[in-house]
C-alpha positions as CSV (number, residue, x, y, z in Angstrom):
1,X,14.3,-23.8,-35.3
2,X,13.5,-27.1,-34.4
3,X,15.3,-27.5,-31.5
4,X,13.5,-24.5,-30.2
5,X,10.4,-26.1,-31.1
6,X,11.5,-28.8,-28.9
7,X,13.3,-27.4,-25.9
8,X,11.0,-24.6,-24.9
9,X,7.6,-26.6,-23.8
10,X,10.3,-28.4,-21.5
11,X,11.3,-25.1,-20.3
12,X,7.7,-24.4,-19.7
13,X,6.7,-27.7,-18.0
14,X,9.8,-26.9,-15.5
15,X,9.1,-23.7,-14.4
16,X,5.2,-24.4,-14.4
17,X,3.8,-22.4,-17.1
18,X,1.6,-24.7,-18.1
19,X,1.1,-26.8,-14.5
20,X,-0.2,-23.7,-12.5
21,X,2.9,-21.9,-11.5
22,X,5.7,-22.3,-8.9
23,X,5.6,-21.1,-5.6
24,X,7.3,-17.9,-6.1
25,X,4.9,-17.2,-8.7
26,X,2.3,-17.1,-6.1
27,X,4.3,-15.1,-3.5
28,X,4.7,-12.4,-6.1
29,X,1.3,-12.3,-6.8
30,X,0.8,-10.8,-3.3
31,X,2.9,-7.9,-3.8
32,X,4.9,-8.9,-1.0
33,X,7.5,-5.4,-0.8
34,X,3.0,-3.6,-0.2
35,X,2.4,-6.2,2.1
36,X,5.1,-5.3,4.4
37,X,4.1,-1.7,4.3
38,X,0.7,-3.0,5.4
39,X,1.6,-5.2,8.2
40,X,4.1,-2.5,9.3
41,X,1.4,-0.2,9.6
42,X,-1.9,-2.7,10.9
43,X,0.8,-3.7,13.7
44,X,1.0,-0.5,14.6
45,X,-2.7,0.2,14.7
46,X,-2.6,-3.1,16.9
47,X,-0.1,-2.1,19.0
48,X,-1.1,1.7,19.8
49,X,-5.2,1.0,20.3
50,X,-6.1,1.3,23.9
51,X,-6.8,-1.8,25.8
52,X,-5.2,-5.0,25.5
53,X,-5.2,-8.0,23.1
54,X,-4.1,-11.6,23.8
55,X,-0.8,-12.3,21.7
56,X,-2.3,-15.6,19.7
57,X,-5.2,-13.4,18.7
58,X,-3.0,-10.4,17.8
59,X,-1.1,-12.6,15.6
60,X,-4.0,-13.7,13.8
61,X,-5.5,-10.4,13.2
62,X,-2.0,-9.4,11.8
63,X,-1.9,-12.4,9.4
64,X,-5.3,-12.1,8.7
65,X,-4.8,-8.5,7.3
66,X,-1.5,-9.1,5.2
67,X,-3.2,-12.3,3.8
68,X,-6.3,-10.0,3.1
69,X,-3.6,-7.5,1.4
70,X,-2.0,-10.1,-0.4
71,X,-5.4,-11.3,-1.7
72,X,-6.4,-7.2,-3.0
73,X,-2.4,-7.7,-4.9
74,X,-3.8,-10.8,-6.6
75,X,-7.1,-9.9,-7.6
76,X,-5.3,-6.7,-9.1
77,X,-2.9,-8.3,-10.8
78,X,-5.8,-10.5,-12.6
79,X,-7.5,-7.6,-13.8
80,X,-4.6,-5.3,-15.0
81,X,-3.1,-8.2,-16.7
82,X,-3.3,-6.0,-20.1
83,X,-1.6,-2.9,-18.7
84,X,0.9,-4.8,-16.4
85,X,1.6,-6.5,-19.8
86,X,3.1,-3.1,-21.1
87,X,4.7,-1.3,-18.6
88,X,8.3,-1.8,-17.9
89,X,7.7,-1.6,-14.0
90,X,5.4,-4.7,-14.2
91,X,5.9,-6.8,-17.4
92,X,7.4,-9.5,-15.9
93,X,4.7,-10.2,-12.9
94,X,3.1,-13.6,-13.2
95,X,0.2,-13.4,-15.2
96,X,1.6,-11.3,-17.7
97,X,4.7,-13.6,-18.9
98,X,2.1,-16.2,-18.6
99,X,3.6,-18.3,-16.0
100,X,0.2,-18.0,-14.1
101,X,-3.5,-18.1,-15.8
102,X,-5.2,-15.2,-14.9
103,X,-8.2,-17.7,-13.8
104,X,-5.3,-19.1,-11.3
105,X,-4.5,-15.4,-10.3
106,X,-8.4,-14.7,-9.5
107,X,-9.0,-18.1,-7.9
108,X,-5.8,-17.6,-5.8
109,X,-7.4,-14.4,-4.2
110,X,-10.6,-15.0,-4.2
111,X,-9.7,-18.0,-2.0
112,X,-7.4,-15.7,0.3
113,X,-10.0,-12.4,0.5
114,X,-12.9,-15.1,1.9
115,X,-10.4,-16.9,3.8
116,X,-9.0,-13.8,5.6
117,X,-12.0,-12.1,6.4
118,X,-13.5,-15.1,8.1
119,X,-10.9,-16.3,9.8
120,X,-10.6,-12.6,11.6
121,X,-14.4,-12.8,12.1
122,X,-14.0,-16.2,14.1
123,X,-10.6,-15.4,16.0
124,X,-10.8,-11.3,16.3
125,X,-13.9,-10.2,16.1
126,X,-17.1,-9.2,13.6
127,X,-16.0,-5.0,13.7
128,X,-12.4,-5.8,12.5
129,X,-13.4,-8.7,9.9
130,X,-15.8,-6.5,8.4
131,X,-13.5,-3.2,8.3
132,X,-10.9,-5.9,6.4
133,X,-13.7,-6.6,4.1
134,X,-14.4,-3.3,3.1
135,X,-10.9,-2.6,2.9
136,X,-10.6,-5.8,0.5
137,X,-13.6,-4.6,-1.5
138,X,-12.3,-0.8,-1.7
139,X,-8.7,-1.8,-3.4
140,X,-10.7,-4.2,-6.1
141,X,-13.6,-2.8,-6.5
142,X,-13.1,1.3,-6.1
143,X,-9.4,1.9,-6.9
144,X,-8.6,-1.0,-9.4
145,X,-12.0,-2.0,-11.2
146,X,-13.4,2.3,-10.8
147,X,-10.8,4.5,-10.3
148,X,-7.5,3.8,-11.8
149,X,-8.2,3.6,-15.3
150,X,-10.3,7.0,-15.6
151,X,-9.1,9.8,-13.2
152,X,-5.9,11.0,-12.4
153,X,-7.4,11.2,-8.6
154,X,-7.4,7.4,-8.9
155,X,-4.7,7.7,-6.4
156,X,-6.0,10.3,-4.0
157,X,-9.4,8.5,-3.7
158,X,-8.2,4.8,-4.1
159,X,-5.2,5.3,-2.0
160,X,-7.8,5.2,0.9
161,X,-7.4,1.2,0.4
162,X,-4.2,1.7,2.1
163,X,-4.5,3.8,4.8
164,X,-7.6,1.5,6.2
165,X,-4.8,-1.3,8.1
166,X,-3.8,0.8,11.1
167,X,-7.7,0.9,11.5
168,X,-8.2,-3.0,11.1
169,X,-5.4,-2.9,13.6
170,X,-7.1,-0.9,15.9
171,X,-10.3,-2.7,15.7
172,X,-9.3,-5.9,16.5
173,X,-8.2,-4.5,19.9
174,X,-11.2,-2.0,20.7
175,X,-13.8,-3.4,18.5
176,X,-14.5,-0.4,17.1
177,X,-13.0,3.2,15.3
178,X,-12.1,6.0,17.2
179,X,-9.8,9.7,17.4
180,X,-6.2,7.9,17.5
181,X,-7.3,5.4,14.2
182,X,-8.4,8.0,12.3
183,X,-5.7,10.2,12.7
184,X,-3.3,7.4,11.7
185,X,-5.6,6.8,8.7
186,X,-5.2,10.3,7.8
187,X,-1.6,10.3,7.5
188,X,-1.4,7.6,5.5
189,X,-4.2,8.7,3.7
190,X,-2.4,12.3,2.8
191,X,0.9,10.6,2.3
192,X,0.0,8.4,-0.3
193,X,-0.6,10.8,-3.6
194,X,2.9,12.4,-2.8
195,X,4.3,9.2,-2.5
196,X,2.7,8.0,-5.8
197,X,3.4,10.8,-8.1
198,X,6.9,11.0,-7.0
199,X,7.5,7.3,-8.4
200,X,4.9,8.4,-11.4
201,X,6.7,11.3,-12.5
202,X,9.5,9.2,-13.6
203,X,7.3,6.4,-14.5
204,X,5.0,8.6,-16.7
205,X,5.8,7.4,-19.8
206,X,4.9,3.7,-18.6
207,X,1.8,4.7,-17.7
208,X,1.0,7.2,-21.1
209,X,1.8,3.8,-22.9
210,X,-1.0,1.5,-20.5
211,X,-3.4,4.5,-20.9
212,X,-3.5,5.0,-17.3
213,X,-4.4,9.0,-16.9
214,X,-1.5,9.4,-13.7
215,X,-1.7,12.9,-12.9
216,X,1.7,13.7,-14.8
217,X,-0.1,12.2,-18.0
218,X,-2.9,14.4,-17.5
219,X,-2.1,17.6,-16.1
220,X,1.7,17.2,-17.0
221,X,4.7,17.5,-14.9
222,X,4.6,20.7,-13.3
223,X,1.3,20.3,-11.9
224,X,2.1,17.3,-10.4
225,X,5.3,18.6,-8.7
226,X,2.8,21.5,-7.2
227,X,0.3,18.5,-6.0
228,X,3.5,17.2,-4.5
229,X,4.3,20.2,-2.6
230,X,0.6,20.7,-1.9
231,X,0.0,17.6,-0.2
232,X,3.6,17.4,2.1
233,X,2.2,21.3,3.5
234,X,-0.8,19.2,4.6
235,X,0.9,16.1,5.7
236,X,4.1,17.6,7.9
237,X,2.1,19.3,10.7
238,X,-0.7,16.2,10.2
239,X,2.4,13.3,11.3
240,X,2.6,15.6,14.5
241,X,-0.9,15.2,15.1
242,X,-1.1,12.4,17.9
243,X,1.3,15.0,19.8
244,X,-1.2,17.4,20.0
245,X,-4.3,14.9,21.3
246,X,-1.8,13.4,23.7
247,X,-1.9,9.7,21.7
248,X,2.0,10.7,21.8
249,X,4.4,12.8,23.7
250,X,6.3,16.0,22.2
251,X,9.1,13.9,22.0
252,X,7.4,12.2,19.7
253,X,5.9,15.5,17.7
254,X,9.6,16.6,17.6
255,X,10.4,13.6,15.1
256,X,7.1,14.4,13.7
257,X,8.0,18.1,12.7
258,X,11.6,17.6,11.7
259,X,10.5,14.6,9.2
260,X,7.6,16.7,7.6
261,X,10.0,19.3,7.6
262,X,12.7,17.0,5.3
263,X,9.6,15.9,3.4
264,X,8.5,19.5,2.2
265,X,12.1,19.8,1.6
266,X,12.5,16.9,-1.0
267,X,9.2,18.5,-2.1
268,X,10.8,21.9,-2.9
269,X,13.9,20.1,-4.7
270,X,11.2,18.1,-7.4
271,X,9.9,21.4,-7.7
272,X,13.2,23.3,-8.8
273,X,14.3,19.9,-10.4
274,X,14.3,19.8,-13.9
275,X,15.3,16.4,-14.6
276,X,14.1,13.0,-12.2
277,X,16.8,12.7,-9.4
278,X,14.6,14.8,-7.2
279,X,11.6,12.5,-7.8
280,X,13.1,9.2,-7.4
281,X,14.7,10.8,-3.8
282,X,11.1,11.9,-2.9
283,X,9.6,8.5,-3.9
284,X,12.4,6.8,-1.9
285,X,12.0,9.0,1.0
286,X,8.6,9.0,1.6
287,X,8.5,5.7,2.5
288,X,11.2,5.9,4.6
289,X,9.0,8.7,6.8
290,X,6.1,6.7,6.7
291,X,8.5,3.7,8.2
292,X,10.1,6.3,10.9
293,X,6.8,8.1,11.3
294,X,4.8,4.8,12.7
295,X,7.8,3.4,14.6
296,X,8.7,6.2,16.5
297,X,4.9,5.9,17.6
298,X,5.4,2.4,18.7
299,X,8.9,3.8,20.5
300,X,7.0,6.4,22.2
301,X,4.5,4.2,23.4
302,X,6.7,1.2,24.5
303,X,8.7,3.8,27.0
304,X,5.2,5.7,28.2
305,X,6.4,9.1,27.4
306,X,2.9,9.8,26.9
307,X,1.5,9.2,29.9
């Protein structure tokens, strides 16, 4: 017992605990895996808006909005510190385990979110700095401090949050919102809730334990898997979309078709599934359509098949 007493503030002082953290500790409090996601899809925003868009300006715009996302991940993490706390999926974050103080965790984003939006201000310009704001405010102060703790559409509403990049993409080129951004913010928009309840149906009982009302905690598992085919019937001919307003060439709406296609598919198999396999393949490939979805955008674009 004694040496225990004795060897773990060492441990502590090593890894940071008590000096403010180590680097990594910070890194994960930006969600880094949703970060990617979000660049992923801002860059294509970027890259698809009409007009053009000098490269050192581009690139700021682009790190402005993943340092803006990073700083909505921190923030988040600050005030769910209680549920993160007990659900298996994020017990060992930062805050949580204590190797960060939650002050730390707030400070941290605080600094970024202010940071972010006026360094796009000053470089990009006012439209695309203050869509990033709102975008910023929306994830903290909507989904996480509003939505996600008392209505199972927490994710339907608050998924908005993540479906705003492509738009902060688009605006720092145009400098303003128009057809071909909103259509890309409806897609991700629509994808989100199937892409959520997939990974919450076999996460429910994490979420029944942080008193998060998930819509498999509420309405229970069958509705959800109905949501799930509900929303994939909406989404598959919505991905094809920018086909049919000639933002992208048939070519293009093919891919379009045959992923929403696979999607309603995976759909289908959660609904006939009794057990979680079907789930965890729907979670897994949803994001992988989202991925395909926006690059085969880019593709179409970068060969002109539109034109």
């Amino acid at each position: 017992m004694n040496k225990q007493s004795t060897e773990l503030p060492m441990a502590n002082t090593a890894h940071g605990f008590a000096g403010g953290g180590e680097v990594a500790d910070y890194i994960a409090l930006l969600k880094p895996r949703v970060m990617s996601l979000v660049v992923f899809t801002a860059l294509a925003g970027l890259y698809l808006a009409p007009g053009s868009i000098h490269p050192v300006i581009a690139l700021v715009a682009v790190l402005c909005i993943a340092v803006g996302a990073g700083a909505s991940g921190a923030i988040n993490m600050w005030y769910d510190r209680d549920i993160d706390a007990v659900m298996s999926r994020t017990c060992n974050r930062p805050v949580p385990t204590g190797r960060l103080d939650p002050g730390q965790a707030l400070g941290f984003g605080v600094v970024l979110a202010v940071g972010s939006v006026l360094l796009m201000g000053l470089v990009v310009n006012v439209a695309a700095a203050a869509l990033l704001a709102f975008t910023i405010g929306f994830y903290v102060f909507i989904y996480t401090m509003w939505l996600k703790r008392r209505t199972p559409q927490n994710i339907v509403i608050g998924g908005a949050a993540g479906a705003f990049p492509p738009m902060v993409g688009w605006a720092a080129v145009t400098g303003d919102m128009s057809i071909g951004s909103i259509v890309l913010f409806a897609i991700i928009f629509i994808w989100t809730p199937p892409h959520f309840w997939a990974l919450s149906l076999y996460r429910r009982g994490d979420y029944e334990k942080a008193g998060v009302p998930m819509l498999p905690v509420v309405a229970g598992v069958a509705e959800t898997k109905r949501q799930i085919l509900l929303y994939t019937l909406v989404l598959a001919p919505l991905g094809a979309v920018p086909a049919m307003i000639g933002m992208a060439s048939w070519y293009f709406g093919a891919i379009a078709a045959s992923l929403g296609i696979v999607f309603i598919g995976m759909a289908v198999g959660i609904l006939r599934d009794t057990g979680e396999v079907y789930a965890r393949r729907t979670f897994t490939f949803s994001l992988l359509y989202l991925a395909l979805l926006f690059a085969a955008l880019m593709v179409d674009r970068a060969l002109g098949l539109a034109g």
